[in-house]
C-alpha positions as CSV (number, residue, x, y, z in Angstrom):
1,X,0.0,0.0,0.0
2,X,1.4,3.3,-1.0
3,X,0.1,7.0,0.3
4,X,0.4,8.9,-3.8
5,X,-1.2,12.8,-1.7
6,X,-2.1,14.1,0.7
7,X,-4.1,17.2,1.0
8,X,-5.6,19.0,4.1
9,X,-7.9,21.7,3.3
10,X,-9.4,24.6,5.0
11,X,-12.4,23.2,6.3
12,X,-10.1,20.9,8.1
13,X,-11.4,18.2,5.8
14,X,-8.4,15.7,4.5
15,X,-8.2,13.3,1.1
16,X,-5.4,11.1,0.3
17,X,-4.8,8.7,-2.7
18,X,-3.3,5.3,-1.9
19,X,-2.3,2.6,-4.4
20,X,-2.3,-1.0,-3.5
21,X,-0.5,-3.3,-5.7
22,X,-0.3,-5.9,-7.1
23,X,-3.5,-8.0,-7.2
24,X,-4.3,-10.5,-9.9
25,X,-6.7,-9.9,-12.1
26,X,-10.3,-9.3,-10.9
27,X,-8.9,-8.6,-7.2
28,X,-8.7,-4.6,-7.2
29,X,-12.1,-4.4,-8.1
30,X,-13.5,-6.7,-5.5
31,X,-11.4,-5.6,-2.9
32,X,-12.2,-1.8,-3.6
33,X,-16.0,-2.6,-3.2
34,X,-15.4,-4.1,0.2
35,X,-13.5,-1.6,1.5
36,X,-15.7,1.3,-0.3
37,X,-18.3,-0.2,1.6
38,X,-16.5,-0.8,5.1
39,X,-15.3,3.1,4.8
40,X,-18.3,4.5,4.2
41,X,-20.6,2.5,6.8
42,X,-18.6,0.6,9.5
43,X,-16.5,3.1,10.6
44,X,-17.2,5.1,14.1
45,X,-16.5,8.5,15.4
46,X,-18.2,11.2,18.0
47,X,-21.2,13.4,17.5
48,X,-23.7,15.2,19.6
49,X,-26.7,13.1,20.6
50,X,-28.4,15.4,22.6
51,X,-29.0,19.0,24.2
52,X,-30.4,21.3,26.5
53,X,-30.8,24.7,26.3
54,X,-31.5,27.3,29.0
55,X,-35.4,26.3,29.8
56,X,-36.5,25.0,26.5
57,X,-39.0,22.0,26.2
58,X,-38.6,21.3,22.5
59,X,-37.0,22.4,19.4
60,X,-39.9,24.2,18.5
61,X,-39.6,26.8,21.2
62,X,-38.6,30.2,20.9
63,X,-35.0,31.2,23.1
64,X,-35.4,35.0,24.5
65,X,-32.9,37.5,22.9
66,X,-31.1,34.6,20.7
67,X,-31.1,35.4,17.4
68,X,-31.5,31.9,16.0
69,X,-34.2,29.4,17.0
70,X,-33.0,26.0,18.4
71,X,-33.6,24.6,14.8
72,X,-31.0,26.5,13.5
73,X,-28.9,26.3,16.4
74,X,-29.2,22.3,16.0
75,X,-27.8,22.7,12.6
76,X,-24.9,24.3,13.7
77,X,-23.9,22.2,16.2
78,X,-24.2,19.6,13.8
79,X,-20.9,20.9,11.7
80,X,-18.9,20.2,14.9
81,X,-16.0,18.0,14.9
82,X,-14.8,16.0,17.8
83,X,-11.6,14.2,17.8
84,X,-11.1,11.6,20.7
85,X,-7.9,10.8,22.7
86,X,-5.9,7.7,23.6
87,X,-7.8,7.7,26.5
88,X,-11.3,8.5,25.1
89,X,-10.2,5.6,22.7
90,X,-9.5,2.8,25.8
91,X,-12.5,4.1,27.5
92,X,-15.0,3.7,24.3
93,X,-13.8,0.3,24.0
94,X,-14.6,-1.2,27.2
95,X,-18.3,0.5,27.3
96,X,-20.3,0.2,24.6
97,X,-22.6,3.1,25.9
98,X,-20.0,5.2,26.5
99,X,-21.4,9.2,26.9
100,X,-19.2,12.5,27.3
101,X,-20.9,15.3,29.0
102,X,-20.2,19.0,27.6
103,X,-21.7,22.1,28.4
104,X,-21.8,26.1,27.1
105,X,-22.5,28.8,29.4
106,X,-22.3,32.8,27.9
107,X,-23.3,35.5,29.1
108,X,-24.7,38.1,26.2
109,X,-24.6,40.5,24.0
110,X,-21.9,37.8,22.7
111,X,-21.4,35.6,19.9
112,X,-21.0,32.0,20.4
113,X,-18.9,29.9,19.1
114,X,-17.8,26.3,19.2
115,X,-14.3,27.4,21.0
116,X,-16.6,28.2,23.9
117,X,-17.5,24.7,24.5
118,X,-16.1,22.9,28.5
119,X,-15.3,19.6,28.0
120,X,-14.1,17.0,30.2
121,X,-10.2,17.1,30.5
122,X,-8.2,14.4,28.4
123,X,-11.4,13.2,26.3
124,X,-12.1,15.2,23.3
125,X,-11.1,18.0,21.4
126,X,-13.1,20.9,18.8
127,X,-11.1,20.6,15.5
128,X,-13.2,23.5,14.3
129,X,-13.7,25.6,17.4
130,X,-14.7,28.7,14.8
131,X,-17.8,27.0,14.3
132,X,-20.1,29.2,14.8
133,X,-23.5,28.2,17.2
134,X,-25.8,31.2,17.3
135,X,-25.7,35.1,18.8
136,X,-27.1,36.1,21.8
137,X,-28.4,40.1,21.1
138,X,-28.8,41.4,24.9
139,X,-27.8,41.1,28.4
140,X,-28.8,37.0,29.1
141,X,-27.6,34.2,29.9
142,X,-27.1,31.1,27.2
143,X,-27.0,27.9,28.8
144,X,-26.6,24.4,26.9
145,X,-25.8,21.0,27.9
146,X,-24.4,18.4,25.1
147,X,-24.5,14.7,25.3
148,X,-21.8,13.4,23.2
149,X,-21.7,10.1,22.0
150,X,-19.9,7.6,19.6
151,X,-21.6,5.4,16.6
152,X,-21.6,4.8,13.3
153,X,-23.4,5.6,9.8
154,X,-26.4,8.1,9.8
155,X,-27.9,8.0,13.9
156,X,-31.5,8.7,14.0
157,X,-32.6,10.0,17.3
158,X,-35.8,7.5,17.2
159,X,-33.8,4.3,16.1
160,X,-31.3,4.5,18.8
161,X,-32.2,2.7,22.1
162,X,-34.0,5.8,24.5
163,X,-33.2,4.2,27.8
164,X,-32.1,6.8,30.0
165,X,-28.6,6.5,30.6
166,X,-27.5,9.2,33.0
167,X,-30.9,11.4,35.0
168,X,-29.5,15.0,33.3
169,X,-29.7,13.3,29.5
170,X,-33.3,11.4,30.1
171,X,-35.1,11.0,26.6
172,X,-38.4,10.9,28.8
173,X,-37.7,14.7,30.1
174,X,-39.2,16.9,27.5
175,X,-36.3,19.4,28.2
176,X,-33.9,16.9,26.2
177,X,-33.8,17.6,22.1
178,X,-32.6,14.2,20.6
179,X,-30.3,14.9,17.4
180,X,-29.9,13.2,14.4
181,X,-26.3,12.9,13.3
182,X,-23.9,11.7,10.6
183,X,-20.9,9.5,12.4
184,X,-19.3,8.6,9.8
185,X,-16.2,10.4,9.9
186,X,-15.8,9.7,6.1
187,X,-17.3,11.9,3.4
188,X,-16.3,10.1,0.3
189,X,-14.8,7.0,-1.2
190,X,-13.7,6.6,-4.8
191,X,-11.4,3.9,-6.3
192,X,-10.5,2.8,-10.1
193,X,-8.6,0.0,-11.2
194,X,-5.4,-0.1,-14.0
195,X,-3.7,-2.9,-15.4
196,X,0.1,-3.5,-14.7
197,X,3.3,-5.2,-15.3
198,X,4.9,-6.8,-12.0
199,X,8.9,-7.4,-12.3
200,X,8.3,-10.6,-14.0
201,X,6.6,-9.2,-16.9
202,X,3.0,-10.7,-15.8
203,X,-0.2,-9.1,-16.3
204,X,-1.4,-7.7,-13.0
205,X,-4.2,-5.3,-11.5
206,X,-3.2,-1.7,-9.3
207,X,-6.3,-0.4,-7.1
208,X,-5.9,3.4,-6.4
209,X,-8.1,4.4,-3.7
210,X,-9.3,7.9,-2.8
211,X,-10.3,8.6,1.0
212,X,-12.0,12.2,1.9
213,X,-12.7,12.2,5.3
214,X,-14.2,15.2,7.9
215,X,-11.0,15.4,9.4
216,X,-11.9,14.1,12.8
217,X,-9.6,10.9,11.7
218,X,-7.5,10.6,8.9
219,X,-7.8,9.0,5.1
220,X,-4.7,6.7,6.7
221,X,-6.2,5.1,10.4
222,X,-9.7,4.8,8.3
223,X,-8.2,2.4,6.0
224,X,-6.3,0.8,8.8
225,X,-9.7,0.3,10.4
226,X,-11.8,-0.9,7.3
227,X,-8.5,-3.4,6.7
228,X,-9.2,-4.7,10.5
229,X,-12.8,-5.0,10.1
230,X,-12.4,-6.8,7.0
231,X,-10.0,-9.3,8.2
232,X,-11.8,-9.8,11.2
233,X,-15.0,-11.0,9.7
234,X,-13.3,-13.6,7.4
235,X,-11.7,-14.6,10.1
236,X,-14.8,-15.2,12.4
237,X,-16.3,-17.1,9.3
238,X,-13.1,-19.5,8.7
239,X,-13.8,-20.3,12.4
240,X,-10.8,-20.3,14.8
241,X,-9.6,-24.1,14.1
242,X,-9.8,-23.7,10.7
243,X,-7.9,-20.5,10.6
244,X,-5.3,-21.4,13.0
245,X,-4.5,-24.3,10.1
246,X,-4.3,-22.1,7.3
247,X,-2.1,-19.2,9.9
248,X,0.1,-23.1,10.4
249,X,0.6,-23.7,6.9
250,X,2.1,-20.0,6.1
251,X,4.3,-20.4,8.6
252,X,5.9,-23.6,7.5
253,X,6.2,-22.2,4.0
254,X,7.7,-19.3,4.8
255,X,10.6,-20.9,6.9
256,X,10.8,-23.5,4.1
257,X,12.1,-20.2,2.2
């Protein structure tokens, strides 16, 4: 696997080209499929799963001397990106419900931003803290609580399990907004396939793969993930007897070389 460019842009968005080679013929295309498809829906990564805001029982309410109404607000705190860290990363993988509290407190006339957002120490960081969240036009308070979560693909806030997990975000309060969000942290997969020569002269098959991801990870660990994911579901259907003969086998040729 070879990384052909790299390109960060300004809306902290990334895309890189990678070339894996060589694969007989009739390979690239069915390995770009599976991991086109892995990229795009098995991946996971952190979004906001629900809010409060000052007093507010729905998203249909009006907020006093904020600009926007908590529709539009929603929409903006949809655009922001959350990257984990190594610890956030442990933690995530031992609880499968695993929830980080956030909250934003302002005090107006002010305009507020993503920046302005508390989290807990040594979980998460804003990649975009610019973002901007709405503007409050006179002397008031703002108040919002976040519950951030992890998944995967599109989350809808009605296909998710609404047990309460914690009494602050309880789906049966009517001060809780449920948000629908994208988790994917990729935005785009596209691969094409070109015939080759290997050093032997034989007729073989390059797969070059573009990743566009959000930024929250990059084009590189998504494709390390996708390979895992793939690897570990053939590997649960060889079955663990089966595999460990073929894992034997390998191993015997290779020190016959």
């Amino acid at each position: 696997i070879t990384c052909l460019e790299n390109i960060l842009n300004k809306d902290h968005s990334q895309s890189t080209s990678f070339r894996i080679e060589p694969l007989e013929i009739g390979q690239a295309i069915t390995l770009g499929n599976s991991l086109r498809r892995v990229l795009l829906s098995d991946l996971t990564d952190y979004g906001i799963k629900g809010i409060k805001i000052n007093d507010i029982k729905n998203e249909y309410s009006s907020i006093p001397f904020v600009r926007e109404d908590p529709l539009e607000i929603i929409a903006n705190l949809k655009q922001i990106l959350f990257c984990e860290s190594i610890l956030t990363h442990q933690d995530s993988k031992v609880s499968k419900n695993f929830r980080v509290p956030a909250f934003l407190f302002a005090a107006g006339p002010k305009i507020i931003t993503a920046g302005l957002i508390k989290l807990p120490k040594n979980t998460l960081t804003i990649i975009n803290p610019e973002q901007y969240i709405c503007t409050v036009i006179k002397h008031s308070d703002f108040y919002c609580e976040l519950d951030i979560g992890k998944s995967k693909e599109f989350h809808f806030k009605n296909s998710s399990d609404r047990s309460p997990e914690t009494n602050n975000f309880s789906p049966a309060k009517p001060k809780t907004i449920l948000i629908d969000y994208p988790y994917s942290p990729v935005i785009n997969v596209g691969f094409k396939v070109k015939l080759i020569y290997d050093s032997q002269g034989n007729l073989k098959e390059a797969l070059q793969l573009e990743i566009i991801t959000k930024g929250t990870k990059s084009p590189k660990r998504c494709l390390q993930e996708a390979l895992k994911s793939l690897s570990d579901l053939f590997y649960s259907l060889l079955g663990d007897s089966l595999a460990l003969h073929i894992l034997s086998d390998i191993s015997k040729k290779i020190k016959d070389k």
